[in-house]
C-alpha positions as CSV (number, residue, x, y, z in Angstrom):
1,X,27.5,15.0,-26.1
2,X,24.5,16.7,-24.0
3,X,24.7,17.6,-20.5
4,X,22.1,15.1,-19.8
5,X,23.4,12.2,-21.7
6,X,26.6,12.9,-19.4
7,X,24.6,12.9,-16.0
8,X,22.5,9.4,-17.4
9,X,26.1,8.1,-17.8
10,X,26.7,8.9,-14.4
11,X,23.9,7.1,-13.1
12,X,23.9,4.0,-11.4
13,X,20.8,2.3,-10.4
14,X,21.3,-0.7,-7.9
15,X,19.6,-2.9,-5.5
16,X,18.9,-0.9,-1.7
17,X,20.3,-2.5,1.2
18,X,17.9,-2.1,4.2
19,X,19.3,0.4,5.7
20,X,18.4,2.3,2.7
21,X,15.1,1.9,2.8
22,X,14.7,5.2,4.6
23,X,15.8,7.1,2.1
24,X,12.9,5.5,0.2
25,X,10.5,6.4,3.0
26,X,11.4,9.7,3.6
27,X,11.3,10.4,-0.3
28,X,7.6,8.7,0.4
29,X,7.1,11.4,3.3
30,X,8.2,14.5,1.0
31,X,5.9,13.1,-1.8
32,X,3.2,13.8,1.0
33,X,2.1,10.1,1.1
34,X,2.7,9.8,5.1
35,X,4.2,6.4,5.3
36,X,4.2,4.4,8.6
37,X,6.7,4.4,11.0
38,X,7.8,1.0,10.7
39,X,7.1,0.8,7.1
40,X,10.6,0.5,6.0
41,X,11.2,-2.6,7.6
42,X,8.4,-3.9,7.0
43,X,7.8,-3.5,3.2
44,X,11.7,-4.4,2.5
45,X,11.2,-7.5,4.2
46,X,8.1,-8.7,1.9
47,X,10.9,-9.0,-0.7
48,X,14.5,-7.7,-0.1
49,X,15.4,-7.8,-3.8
50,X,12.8,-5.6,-4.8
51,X,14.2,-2.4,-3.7
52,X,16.1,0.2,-6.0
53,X,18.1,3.6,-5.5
54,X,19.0,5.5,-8.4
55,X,21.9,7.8,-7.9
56,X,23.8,10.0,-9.6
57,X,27.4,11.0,-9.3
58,X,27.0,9.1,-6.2
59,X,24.2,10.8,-4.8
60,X,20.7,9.9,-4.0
61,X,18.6,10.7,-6.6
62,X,15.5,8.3,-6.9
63,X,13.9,5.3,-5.6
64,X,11.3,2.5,-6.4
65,X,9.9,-0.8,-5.1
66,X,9.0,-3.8,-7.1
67,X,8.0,-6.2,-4.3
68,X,7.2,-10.2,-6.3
69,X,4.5,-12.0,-3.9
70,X,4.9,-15.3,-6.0
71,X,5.9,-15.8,-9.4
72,X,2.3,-14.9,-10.5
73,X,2.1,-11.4,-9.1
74,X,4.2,-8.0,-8.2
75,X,3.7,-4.4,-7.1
76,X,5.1,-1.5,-7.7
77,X,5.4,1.5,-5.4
78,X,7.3,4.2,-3.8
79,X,8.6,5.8,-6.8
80,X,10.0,8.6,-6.4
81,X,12.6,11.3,-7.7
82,X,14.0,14.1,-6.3
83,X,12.7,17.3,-7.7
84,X,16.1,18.6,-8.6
85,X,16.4,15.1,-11.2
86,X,13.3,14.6,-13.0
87,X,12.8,15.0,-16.7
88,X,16.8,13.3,-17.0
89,X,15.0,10.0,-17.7
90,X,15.7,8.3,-14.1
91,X,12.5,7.7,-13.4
92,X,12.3,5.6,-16.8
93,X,15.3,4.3,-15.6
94,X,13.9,2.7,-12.2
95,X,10.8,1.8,-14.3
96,X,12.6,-0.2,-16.7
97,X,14.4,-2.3,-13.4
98,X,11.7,-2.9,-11.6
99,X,10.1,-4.4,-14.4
100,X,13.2,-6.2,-15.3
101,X,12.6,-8.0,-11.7
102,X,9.0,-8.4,-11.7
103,X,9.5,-10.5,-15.3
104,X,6.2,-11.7,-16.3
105,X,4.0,-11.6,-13.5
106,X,0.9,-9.2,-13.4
107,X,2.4,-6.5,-11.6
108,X,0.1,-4.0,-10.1
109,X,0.6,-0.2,-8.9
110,X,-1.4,2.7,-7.3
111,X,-0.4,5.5,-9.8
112,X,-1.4,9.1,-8.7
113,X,-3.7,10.5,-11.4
114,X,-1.2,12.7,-13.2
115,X,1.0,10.0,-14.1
116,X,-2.7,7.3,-15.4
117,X,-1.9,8.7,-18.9
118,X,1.9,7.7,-19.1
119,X,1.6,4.6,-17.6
120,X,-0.9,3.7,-19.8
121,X,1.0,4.7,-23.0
122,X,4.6,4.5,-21.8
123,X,4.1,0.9,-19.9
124,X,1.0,-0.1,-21.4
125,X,-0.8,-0.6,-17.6
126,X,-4.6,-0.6,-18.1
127,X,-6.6,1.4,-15.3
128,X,-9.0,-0.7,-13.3
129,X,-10.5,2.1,-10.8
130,X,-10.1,4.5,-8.8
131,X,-8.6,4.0,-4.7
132,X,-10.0,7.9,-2.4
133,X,-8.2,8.7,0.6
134,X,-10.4,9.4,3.5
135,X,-9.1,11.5,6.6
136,X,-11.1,11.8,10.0
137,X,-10.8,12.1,13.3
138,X,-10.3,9.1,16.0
139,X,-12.4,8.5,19.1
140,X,-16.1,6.9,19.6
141,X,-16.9,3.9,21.1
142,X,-15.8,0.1,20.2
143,X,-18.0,-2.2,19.7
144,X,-18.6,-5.5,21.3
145,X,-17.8,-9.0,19.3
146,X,-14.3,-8.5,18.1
147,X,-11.0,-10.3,19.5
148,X,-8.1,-9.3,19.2
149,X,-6.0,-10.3,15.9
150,X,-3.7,-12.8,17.7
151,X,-6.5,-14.8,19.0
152,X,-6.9,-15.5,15.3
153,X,-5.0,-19.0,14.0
154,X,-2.5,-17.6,11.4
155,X,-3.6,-19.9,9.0
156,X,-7.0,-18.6,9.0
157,X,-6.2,-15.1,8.5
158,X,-3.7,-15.9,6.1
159,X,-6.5,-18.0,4.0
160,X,-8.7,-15.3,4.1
161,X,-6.2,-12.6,3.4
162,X,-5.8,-14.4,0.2
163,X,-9.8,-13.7,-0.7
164,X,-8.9,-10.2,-0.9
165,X,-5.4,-9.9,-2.2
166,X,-4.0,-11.3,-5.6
167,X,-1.5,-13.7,-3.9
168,X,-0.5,-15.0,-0.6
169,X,1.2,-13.3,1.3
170,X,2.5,-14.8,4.1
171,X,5.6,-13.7,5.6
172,X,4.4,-9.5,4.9
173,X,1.1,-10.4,6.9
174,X,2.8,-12.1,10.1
175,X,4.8,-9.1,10.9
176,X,1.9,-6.5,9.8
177,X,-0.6,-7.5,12.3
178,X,2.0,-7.2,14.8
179,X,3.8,-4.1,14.2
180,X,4.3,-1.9,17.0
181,X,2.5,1.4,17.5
182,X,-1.0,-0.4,15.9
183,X,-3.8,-2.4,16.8
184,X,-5.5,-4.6,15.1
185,X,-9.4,-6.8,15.4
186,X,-11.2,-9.5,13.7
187,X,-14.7,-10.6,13.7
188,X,-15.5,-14.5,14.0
189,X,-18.9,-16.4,13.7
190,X,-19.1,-20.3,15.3
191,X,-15.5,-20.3,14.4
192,X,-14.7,-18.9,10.8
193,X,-13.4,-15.7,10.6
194,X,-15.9,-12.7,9.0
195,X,-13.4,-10.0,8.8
196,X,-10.3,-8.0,10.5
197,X,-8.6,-4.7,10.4
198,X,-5.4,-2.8,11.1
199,X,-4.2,0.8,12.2
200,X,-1.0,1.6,12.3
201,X,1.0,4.6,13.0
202,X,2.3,7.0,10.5
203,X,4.3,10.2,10.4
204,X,1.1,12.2,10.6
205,X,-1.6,10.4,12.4
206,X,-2.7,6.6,11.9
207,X,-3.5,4.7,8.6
208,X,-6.5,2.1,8.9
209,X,-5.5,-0.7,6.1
210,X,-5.9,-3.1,5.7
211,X,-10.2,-3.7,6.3
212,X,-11.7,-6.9,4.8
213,X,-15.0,-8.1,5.9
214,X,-18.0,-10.6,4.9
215,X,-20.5,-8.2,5.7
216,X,-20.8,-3.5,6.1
217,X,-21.9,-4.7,9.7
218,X,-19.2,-6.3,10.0
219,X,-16.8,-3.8,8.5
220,X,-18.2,-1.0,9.9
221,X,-17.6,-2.9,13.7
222,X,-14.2,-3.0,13.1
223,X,-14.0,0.3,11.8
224,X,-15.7,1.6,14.3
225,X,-13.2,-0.6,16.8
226,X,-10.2,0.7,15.2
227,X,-10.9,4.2,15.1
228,X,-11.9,4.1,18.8
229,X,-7.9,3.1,19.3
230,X,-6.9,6.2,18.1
231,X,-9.0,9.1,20.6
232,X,-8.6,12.6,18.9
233,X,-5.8,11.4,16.6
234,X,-6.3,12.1,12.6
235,X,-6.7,9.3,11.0
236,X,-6.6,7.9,7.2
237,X,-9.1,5.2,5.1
238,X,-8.2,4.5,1.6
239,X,-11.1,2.8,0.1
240,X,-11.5,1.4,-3.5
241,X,-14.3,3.4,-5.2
242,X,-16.0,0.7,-6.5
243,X,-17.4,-0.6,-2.8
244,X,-20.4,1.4,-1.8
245,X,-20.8,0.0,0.9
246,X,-17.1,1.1,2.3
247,X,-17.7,4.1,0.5
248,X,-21.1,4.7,2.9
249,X,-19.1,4.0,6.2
250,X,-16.5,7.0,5.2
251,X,-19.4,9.4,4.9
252,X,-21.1,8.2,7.7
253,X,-18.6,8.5,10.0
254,X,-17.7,12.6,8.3
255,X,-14.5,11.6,6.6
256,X,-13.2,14.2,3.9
257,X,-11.3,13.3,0.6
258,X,-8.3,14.1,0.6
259,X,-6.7,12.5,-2.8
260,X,-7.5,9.5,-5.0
261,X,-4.8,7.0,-6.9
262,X,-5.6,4.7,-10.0
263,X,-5.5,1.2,-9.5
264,X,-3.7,-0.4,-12.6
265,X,-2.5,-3.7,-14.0
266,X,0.1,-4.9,-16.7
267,X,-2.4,-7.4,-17.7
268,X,-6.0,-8.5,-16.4
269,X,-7.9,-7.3,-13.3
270,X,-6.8,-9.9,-10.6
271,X,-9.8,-12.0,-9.6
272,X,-10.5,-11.4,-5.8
273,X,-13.3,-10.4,-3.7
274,X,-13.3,-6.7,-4.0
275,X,-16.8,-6.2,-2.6
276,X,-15.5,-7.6,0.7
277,X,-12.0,-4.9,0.8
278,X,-13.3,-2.1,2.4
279,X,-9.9,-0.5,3.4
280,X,-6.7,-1.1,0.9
281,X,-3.8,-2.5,2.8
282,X,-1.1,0.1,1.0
283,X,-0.7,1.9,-2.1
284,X,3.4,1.4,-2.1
285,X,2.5,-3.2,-1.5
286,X,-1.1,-2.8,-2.3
């Protein structure tokens, strides 16, 4: 028996308790994808049985997240393995659990464009487009009209929310918009609510996500409000390619490309209001 069919007996992949989660957040922050500083916490709690370690002889050697909204729709994220284990079929491994978990709900992932090709053949995910990374540079002025995201009835935001995300997502939302270290506006007109953002903090700099709005006025107000919060700190926009208008606002306001992710699905495109998503919440939830 080969070396590597020994160490693949030797590996165990299990369910993460939270504590663990940091493992899967620093493995996150070596990838280079800068999580949040709270988003351990936060991500486990969307759904604490959607968390896996791989490990090998008892060590560390992988992670993944396959975090079920409802029992219509999934997302898959921070996977990671440490350089020292890949090409020993781990990653495969964590795949093939987190799939096992997500059963058959469309399950959806932001895949880094090196890996669009496998995905596609190995797990048969079909590309829908392209997510860029924007970085720039805080400060400006705010802009009048906004409130502040707790003025906002929960069960508006949370009805809206679900215009721009493939299932509700309740109890992930409540403590996202209330995170410390981030601020976060919304937009309202006679009483119905046109928009909101977040920024939170990461380990480099802030993260706006996510951005919905009605209208680029409207977007691009709480954009403008958001990066205001932030005076002379870098900050990061991840916009899906296929808004324009989102797509304007980052060039307007000088932001550089840093990197772009492929937006793919197990089955069909969900059916939301994509014009109207002008920052992505996360690539690890979506």
């Amino acid at each position: 028996m080969g070396k590597s069919s020994e160490e693949i007996k030797n590996l165990e992949i299990r369910r993460m308790n939270r504590e663990e989660t940091e493992f899967a957040i620093e493995m996150a922050a070596a990838e280079g994808w800068n999580p949040g500083i709270h988003d351990g916490e936060l991500f486990y709690e969307t759904d604490p049985e959607g968390f896996f370690i791989a490990e090998l002889g008892g060590k560390p050697a992988g992670c993944a997240s396959a975090v079920a909204y409802d029992d219509e729709f999934g997302f898959l994220g921070l996977y990671a393995v440490k350089p020292e284990f890949r090409k020993k079929e781990i990653g495969m491994k964590l795949t093939e659990k987190c799939l096992e978990h997500l059963g058959d709900r469309n399950i959806g992932l932001d895949g880094v464009v090196e890996n669009e090709k496998k995905y596609q053949k190995v797990m048969k995910f079909k590309s829908s487009y392209s997510n860029l990374r924007f970085e720039g540079r805080g400060g400006g002025k705010t802009s009048d009209g906004l409130v502040d995201i707790s003025e906002i009835p929960f069960e508006k935001l949370l009805e809206y929310d679900r215009r721009m995300f493939p299932a509700p997502r309740q109890g992930f939302l409540k403590k996202w918009i209330k995170q410390p270290d981030s601020y976060a506006f919304a937009a309202q007109e006679d009483g119905d609510l046109k928009g909101y953002g977040v920024i939170r903090k990461c380990r480099q700099g802030y993260k706006i996500g996510p951005l919905f709005a009605d209208e680029q006025c409207t977007a691009e107000k709480i954009f403008r409000a958001l990066r205001a919060s932030v005076p002379e700190e870098t900050f990061y926009f991840d916009v899906p390619e296929p808004n324009k208008k989102a797509m304007e606002i980052a060039k307007k306001y000088h932001m550089n490309v840093m990197f772009r992710t492929i937006r793919m699905y197990s089955r069909e495109e969900p059916v939301i209001e994509l014009d109207k998503v002008y920052g992505v919440t996360s690539f690890e939830l979506g």
